[in-house]
N, C-alpha and C positions, 0 to 999 in steps of 0.2 A: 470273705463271709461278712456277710450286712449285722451291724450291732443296732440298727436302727430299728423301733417297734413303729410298723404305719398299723394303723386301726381301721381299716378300709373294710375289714371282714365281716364281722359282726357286731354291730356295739351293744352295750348293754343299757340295759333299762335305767340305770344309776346316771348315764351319763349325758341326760337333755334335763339341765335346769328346767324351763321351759314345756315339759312332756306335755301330753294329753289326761286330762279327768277321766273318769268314769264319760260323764256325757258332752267329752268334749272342750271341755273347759281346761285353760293353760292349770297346771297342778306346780308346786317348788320342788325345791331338791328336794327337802326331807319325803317327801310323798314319793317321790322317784326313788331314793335310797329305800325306802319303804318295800315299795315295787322289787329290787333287784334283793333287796335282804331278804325275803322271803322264800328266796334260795336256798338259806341256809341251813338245810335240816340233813341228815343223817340219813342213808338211805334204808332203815331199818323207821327211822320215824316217817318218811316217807309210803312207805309201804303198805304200813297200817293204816295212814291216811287214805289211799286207794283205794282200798279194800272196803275200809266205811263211804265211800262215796259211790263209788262204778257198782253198779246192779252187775252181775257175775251172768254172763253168758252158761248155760249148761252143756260145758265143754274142757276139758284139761288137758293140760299137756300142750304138746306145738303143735300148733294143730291151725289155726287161722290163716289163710293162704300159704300150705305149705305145700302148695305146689311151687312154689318159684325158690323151693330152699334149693341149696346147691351143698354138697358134702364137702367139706375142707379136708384134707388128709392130717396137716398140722406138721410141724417139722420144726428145725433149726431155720433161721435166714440173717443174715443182714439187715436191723434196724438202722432209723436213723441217716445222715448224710455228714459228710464234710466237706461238701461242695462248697465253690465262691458265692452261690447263689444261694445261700442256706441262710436263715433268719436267728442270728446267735440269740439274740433275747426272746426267741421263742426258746430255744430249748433242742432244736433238731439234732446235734450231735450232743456225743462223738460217735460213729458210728462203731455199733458191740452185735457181736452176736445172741437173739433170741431165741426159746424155745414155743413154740404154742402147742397145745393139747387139740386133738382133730373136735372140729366144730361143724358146723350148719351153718350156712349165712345166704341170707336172701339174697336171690339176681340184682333186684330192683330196689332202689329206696323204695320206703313205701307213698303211695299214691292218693291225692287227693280223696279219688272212688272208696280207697281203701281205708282212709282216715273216715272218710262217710259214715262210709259200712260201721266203726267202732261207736262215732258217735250217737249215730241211731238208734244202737244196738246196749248204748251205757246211758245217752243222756250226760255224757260227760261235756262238762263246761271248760274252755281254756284258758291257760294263764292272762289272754290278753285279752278274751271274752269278757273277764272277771274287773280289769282295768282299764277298758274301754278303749284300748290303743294299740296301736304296734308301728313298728319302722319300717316306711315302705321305701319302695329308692323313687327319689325325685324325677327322675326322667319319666317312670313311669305312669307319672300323675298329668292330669292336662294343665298347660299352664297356667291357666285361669283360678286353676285349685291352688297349683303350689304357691300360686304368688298370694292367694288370700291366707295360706297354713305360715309363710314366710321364712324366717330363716331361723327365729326366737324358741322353735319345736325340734334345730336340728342339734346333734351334739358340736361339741365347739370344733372347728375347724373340719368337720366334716359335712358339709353344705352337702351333698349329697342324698342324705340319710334323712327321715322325714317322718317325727310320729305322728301320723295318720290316725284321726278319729275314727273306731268304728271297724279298721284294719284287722283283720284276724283270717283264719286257716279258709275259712270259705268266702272271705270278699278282700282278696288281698291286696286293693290299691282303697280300699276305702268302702262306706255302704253303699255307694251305686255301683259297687263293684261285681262279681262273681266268676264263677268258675267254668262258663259255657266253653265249649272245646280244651279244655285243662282236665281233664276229668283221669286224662292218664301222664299230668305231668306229677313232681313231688311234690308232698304236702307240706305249704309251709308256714311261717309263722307260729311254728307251735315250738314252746319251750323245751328244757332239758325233762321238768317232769309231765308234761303234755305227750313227751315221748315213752318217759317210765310208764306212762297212764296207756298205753295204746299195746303198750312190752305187756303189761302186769294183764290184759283182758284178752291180750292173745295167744298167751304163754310162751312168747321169744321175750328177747331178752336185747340190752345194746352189746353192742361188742366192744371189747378192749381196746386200745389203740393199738397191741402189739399184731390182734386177731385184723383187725382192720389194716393196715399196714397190708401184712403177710399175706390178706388176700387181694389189700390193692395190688402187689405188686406180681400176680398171676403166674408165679413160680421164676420170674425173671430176678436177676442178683444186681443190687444199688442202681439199678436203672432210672430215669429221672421223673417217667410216666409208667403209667401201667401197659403201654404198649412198648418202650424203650425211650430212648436218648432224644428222639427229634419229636416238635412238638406238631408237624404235618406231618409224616411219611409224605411218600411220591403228591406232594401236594394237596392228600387229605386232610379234613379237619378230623379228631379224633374226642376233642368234646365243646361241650359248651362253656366257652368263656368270653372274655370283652374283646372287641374285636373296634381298633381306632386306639383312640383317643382317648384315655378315662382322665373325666368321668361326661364329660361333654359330647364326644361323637364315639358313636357306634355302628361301623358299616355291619355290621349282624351276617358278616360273612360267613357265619358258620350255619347261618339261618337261624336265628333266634336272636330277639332282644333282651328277652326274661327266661325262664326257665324253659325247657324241652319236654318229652315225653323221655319217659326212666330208660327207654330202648334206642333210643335217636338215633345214638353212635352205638361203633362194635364193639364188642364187649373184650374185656381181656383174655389172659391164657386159662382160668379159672370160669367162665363163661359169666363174667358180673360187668354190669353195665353200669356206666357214669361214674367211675370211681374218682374220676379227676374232674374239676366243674359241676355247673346246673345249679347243688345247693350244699354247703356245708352238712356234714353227717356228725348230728351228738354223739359220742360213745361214752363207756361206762365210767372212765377213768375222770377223777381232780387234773387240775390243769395246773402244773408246776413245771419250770426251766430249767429248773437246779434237781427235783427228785432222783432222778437216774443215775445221775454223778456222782452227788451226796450216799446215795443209799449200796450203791456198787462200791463207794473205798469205804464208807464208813461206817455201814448197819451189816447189810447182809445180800451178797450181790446174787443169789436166788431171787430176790424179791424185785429186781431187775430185769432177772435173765431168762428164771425158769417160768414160762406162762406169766407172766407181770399183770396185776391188774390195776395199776397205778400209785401213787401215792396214797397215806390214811389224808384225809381231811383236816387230821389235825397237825400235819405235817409244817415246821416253820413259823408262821403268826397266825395258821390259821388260812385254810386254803378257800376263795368263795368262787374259783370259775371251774364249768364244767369245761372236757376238753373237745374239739371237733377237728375232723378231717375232712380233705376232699378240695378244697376250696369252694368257690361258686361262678355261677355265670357272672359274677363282679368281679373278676382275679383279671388282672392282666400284667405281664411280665412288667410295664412300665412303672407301676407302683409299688404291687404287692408278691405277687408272683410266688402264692400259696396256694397255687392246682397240681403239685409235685407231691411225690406220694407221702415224702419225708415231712413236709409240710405241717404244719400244726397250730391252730388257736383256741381259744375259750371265750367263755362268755359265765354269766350268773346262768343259776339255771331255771329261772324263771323270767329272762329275755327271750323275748322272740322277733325276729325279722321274716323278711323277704326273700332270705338266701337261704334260711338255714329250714334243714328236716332231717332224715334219720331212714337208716335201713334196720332190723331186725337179725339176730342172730338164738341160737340154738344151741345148746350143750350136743356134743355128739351120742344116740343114745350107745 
């Protein structure tokens, strides 16, 4: 089991000295601490904020593309791994058995078209809209750009990573950017509440990480994908990830250099698509390593087991990352090797990247 934390996944807003202004201009830490602390609110202070901001669609209930819901039945499974390949200082084990309560969850993340749709439709501004920046991946920039953005806008030691002037959900390599032929990949760049904001006007909701889990893993028991053990079958690819050499070459053997359409690959035993690769998926849950552990010997191991929906916030010093699954079309075995279902990171939740977006879930009615 790896005790090493690589940060390849998602970084957050706090951590480019260097970031981008409003209009482009290099900003210091405190501005960037500024940026990620804004995170920090209560999902019930959160909420009310929503509500005073997004014009209300007249429509309730789940009801916003739910045709792509899928029914979850809900059951006991297997969280969790104790694999050699398991990430200790994330948190992946020990593996326990959970209960989940039967749910709704979308086939698809949701989709650029579909993030449109909300926008249009709210007028809603997003986190990085508001800050003028976001972290796009260097590759994807031409090099004429990356070398005038330099190295001064990445976080330390991940050269990589690149905040991007201008970068947000609909120009996602920068302002000469857009979304022509992307129109059915996932939406991204948008934060943990960019995501509540899109839950709150649609009437779904995120899902837990144990809901998440239990349906990445398509009724199959501690398997390593949501298809099983090998990460080809008979020589297929089964999602999108880094294909080469990270973070320098990428033969895009899987066909893709950046993100896919939500359908690319097959879907698992649950009929949901891309649950491993493409892009990180927010869920509801605080993002802690230790909560499961701590609260199964020492509070009250219901609050673990039975339907979990993660740690309180105020859990330890004070909790400020939200949690994500799934990994992204940035994961590859050689570094990070977080497209396994067990798999787990965070971010603030008013970070946004290049990798990260979000699927939608549904109380069972």
């Amino acid at each position: 089991m790896s005790t090493e934390k690589k940060s390849c996944c998602t970084p957050s807003a706090s951590s480019v000295a260097g970031s981008m202004g409003k209009n482009g201009e290099p900003i210091g830490q405190s501005s960037a601490v500024d940026h990620a602390g804004k995170g920090l609110k209560n999902v019930d202070t959160l909420q009310v904020e929503l509500a005073a901001v997004i014009r209300e669609a007249p429509v309730s209930g789940c009801r916003a593309h739910g045709e792509n819901l899928v029914a979850i039945e809900g059951g006991a499974f297997l969280m969790g791994t104790d694999s050699d390949e398991a990430w200790e200082a994330d948190g992946e084990g020990p593996v326990r058995e959970v209960v989940v309560r039967p749910f709704h969850i979308d086939k698809f993340a949701v989709t650029n078209a579909q993030y449109g749709e909300f926008v249009k439709a709210t007028g809603y501004v997003t986190d990085s809209e508001k800050f003028g920046w976001s972290f796009a991946f260097r590759g994807h920039l031409s090099k004429k750009y990356a070398a005038k953005l330099g190295d001064a806008n990445s976080p330390p030691g991940l050269r990589w990573w690149v905040a991007v002037p201008g970068a947000r959900w609909d120009r996602p390599e920068g302002e000469r950017s857009n979304l022509k032929g992307r129109e059915d990949h996932p939406v991204t760049h948008v934060s943990w509440n960019d995501a509540m904001a899109y839950c709150h006007w649609s009437g779904k909701r995120l899902l837990t990480e144990a809901e998440w889990e239990y349906a990445a893993r398509g009724g199959l028991v501690q398997k390593k994908y949501p298809w099983g053990d090998a990460l080809e079958p008979l020589g297929k690819h089964r999602c999108n990830i880094w294909q080469g050499k990270f973070p320098d070459e990428n033969t895009a053997a899987d066909g893709y250099v950046g993100t896919c359409p939500v359908d690319a690959f097959l879907p698992n035993g649950y009929g949901l698509y891309c649950m491993s690769g493409n892009v990180w998926e927010w869920t509801s849950d605080w993002f802690s390593p230790t909560w499961h552990v701590d609260a199964d010997v020492a509070v009250d191991e219901k609050l673990v087991r039975d339907n979990p929906v993660g740690p309180p916030q105020e859990y330890g010093n004070g909790l400020t990352h939200k949690l994500q699954k799934g990994g992204s079309f940035l994961c590859h075995r050689s570094y990070c090797n977080r497209y396994r279902v067990a798999a787990r990171t965070g971010n603030t939740p008013d970070s946004s990247t290049a990798n990260s977006g979000f699927r939608c879930a549904c109380d069972a009615e």
